[in-house]
N, C-alpha and C positions, 0 to 999 in steps of 0.2 A: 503390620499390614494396614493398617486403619491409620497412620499415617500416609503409607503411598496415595490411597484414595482419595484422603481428603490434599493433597498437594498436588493431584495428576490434571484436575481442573485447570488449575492456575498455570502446569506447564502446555498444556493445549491448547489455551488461550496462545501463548506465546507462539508455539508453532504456528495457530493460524493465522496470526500476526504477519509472522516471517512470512509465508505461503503466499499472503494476500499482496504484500509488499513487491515479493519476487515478481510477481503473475507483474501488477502495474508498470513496474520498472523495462519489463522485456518487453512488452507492449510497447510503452515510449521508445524504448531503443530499434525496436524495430520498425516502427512507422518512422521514426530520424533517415535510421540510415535507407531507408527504400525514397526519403523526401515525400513520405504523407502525410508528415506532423505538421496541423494546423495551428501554428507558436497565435495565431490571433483568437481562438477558439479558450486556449488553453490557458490565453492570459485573462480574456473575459473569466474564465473560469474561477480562476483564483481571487481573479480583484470580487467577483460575488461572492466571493467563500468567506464566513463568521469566523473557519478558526484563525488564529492569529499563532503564530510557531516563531519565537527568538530566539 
């Protein structure tokens, strides 16, 4: 038992990963396809963003 607890952290991190991901992704797709994704907003965005992702 004292194993699930101390592992159930680490998989609920993961879930809320997924979650958070999902939520964003539907977002974008759905401002796409309705044409109210501002690509000039979204690029400023990125180009000020620190992380860098290879």
């Amino acid at each position: 038992m004292a194993l699930v607890i101390s592992v159930d952290p680490i998989v609920d991190m993961g879930r809320t990963l997924v979650n958070i991901n999902d939520s964003i992704i539907a977002g974008l797709l759905t401002a796409k396809h309705n044409d109210l994704l501002d690509t000039k907003v979204l690029a400023e965005a990125q180009s000020k963003s620190t992380l860098i992702i290879h």
